[in-house]
N, C-alpha and C positions, 0 to 999 in steps of 0.2 A: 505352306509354313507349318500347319500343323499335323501336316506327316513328316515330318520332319522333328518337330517337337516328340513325337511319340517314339520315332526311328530312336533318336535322342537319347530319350526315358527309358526305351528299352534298351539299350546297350547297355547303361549305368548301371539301370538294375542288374545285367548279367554282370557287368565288373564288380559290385558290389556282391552279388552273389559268390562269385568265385573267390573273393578274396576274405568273406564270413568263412569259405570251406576249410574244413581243415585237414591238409595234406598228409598222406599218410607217408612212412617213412620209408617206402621205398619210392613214391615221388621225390620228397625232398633228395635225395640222394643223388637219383637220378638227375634232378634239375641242378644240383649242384656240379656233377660231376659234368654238365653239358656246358657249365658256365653259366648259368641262370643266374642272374645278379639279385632278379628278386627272390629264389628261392635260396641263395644263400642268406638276404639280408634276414627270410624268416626264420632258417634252420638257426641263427645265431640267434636271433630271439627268445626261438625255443631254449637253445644251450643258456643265455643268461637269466630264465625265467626261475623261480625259488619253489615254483609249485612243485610238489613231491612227483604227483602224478607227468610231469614233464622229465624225470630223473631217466628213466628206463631209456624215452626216447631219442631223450640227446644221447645219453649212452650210446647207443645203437649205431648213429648217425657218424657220432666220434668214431666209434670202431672201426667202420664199412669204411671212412674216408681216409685213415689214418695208411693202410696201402700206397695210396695215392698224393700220398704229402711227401712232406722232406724234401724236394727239392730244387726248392726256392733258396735265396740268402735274407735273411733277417737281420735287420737294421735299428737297432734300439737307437734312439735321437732325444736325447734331453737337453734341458737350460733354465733356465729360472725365468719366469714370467718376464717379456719385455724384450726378453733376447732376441727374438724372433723366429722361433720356432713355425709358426705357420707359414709365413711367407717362405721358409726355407724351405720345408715340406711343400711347399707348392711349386718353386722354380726346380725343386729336385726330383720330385717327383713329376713335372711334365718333359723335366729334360731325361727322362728315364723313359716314360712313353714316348716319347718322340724317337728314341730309337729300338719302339718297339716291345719293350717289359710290357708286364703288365704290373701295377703296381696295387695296393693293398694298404691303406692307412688305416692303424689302429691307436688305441688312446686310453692308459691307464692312468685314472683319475681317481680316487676315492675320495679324495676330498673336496671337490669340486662344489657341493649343496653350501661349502662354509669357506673355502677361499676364494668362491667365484671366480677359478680361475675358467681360461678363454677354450682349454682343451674341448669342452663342451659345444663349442659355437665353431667350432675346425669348419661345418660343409659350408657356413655362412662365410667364413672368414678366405677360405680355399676355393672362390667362385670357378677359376678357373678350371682347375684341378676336376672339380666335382662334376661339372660337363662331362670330363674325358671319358671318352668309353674304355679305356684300357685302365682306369681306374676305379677304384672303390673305397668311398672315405666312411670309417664305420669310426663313432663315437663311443667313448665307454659308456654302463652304466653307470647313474650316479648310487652313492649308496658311501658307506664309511668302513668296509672292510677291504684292506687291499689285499689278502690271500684271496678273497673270492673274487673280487677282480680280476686280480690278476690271472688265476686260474682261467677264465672266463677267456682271456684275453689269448690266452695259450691254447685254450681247445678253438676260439677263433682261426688262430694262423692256419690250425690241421685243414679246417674248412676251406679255407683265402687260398691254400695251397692245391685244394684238392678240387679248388674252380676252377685252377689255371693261371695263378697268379705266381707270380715268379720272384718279386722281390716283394718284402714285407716292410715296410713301416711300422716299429713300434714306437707312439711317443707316448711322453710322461712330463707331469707338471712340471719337475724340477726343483720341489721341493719333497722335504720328507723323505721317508721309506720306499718309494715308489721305484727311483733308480735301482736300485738295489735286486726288485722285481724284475725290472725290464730285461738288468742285465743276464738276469737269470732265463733268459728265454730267447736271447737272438745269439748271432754269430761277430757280428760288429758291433760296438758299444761308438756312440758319435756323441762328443758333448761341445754344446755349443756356448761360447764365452762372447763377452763384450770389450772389446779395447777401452780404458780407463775407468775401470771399475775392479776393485779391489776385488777378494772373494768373500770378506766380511759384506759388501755393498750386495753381491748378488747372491750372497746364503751357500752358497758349490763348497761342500769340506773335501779335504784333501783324498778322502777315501771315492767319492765319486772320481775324484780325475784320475787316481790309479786303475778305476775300472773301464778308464777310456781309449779305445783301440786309436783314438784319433780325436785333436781337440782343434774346434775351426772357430777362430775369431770372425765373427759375423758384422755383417755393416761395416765393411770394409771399403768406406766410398766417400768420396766430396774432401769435405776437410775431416774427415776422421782416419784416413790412410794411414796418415804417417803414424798415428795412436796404435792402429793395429800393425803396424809393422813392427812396432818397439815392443808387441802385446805379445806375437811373434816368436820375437827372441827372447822376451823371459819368461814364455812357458815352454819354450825348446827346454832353456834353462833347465825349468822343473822339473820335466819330465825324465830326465837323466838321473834324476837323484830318489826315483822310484825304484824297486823292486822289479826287475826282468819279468817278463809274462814266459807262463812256462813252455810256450810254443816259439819263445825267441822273439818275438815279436815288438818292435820299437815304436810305442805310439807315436805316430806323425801331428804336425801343427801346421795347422793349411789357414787363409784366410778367405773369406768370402764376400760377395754384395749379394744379395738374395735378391734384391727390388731392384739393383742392376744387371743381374744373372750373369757375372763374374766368378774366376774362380770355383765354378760346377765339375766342371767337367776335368778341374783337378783333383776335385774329392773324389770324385767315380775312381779316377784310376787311381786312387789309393788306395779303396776297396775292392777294388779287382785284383792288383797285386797280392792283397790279404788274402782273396780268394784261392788267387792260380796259385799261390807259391806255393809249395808242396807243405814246409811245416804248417802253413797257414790252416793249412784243409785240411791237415792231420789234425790239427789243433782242434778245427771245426767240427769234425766227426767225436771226436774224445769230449768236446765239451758238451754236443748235444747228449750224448750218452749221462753225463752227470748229470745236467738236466734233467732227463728223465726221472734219474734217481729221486733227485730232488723232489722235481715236482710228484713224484709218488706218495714219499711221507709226507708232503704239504697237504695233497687232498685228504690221506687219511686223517689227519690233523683237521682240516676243516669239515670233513664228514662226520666225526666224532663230535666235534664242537657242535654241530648242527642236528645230530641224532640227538645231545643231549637238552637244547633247549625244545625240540617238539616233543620230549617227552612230558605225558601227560602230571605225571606225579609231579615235575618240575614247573612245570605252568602251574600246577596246583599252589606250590610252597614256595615257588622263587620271591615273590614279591614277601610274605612273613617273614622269610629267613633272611631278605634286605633289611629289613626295618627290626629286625632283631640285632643285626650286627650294627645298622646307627643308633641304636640308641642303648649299645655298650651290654647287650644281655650276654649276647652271643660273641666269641672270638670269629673274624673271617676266615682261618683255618678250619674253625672244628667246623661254621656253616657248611663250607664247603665240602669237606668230608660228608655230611649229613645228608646234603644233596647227591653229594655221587653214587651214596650207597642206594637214597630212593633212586635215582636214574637207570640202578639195574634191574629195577622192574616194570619189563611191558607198559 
């Protein structure tokens, strides 16, 4: 028994040892690119860490895997708390391994620390799911800027893709600015609604459902069917009275049971059509491209932002040049100005 206790001791310590080590970046690389689930969950670590000194090497990592991404299909999936977004992510994405994907859930949350929404709690909530070996449920960080998130979110996929992963899960609260994000980074936009609920009741503005490639009435089961079949027809209704997408594309209205795992395997091939059809893919390829664009002047946008509050002379004067402008000395304009010109110095 107590070679066995020591047998024990000593392995822990080597796991504990190995997992103190810190990998260098052409490990990571390597383990990623072999499919190493844990050396991706660290590589994203590294990529969502704020330490300067971690800049260079996520960089590097981005770089080396970005070869080997793109070609996956990316799935943005939003709804507003309650809808049930996890349980959907979890019948859809095992009905997605089960024939063989490998699937990828991710989760842009910034405000999570103060709406306590559930995006957080997705591996606890996705038991299922979270077993499967052809899946990987990665949680946002928590934090209150959604450019950095998101950003974060989007050098993610490069990663998820550059494991081996084939389709992507993006999901998002469902409230706020966050859709907007998502959409800005997948191929499909899927928004998920409730049968008898108004859009004043579940917060959804008109502008998210214009960015919806596909809208699925969820809980589509028991005595609530007939709700969602009339839910159905008057968002068919709606969506006619939208603005065409400029790849032709007619956003479809499908209904679902998630916790019956009905109606799956009609959403698949909604998205597959989106896929194969030729404008669809045209679409896909053009729109990653803007994308890109986008997401260029976003990061210099947030690399700016963040060069200027490490700057030293600004930690020095931010807080006096606050309390100058509450107590009316100072205009918020001229402070500003004030600060930006110390900002240009080292």
């Amino acid at each position: 028994m107590a070679s066995k206790k020591n047998t024990d001791k000593n392995h822990n310590s080597k796991t504990k040892a190995f997992r103190k080590k810190d990998p260098s970046t052409t490990e990571l690389i390597d383990g990623i690119l072999n499919g190493d689930i844990a050396t991706l969950a660290r590589a994203i670590t590294l990529i969502e860490s704020t330490k300067s000194e971690h800049f260079q090497k996520s960089n590097d990592i981005i770089n080396q895997c970005l070869p080997h991404s793109g070609k996956s299909i990316r799935i943005g999936i939003t709804g507003v708390p309650g809808v049930g977004k996890s349980t959907f992510i979890e019948t859809f994405g095992s009905y997605l391994t089960a024939m063989g994907k490998k699937v990828a859930v991710l989760a842009v949350d910034p405000t999570s620390t103060i709406s306590k929404g559930s995006i957080l709690g997705d591996k606890t909530r996705m038991q299922e799911l979270v077993k499967d070996k052809n899946a990987y449920i990665r949680p946002s960080p928590t934090g209150h800027s959604l450019g950095g998130v998101a950003r974060k979110t989007r050098e993610t996929i490069i990663l998820c893709e550059a494991a081996g992963f084939d389709t992507i899960l993006v999901e998002t609260v469902g409230v706020g600015q966050s859709e907007t994000a998502v959409h800005g980074m997948v191929d499909f936009f899927l928004l998920l609604k409730l049968a008898g609920a108004g859009d004043e009741l579940q917060g959804i503005k008109r502008g998210i459902m214009e960015m919806a490639d596909a809208i699925v009435i969820n809980k589509a089961d028991g005595n609530n069917i007939e709700q969602a079949n009339l839910a159905k027809v008057e968002f068919s209704k709606a969506v006619h009275l939208f603005t065409p997408k400029d790849n032709g594309w007619s956003p479809k209205v499908l209904s679902c049971s998630a916790t019956q795992k009905t109606g799956i395997s009609e959403i698949w091939e909604v998205i597959k059509t989106y896929i194969d059809d030729k404008p669809g893919l045209d679409g896909i390829i053009a729109n990653r491209r803007t994308q890109n664009k986008y997401w260029l002047l976003q990061t210099i946008e947030d690399r700016l932002k963040q060069q200027f509050y490490e700057n030293k002379n600004i930690k020095n004067n931010l807080d006096k040049m606050i309390q100058l402008v509450v107590d009316g000395e100072i205009s918020p304009f001229n402070a500003a100005e004030k600060l930006l010109i110390l900002a240009k110095d080292p």
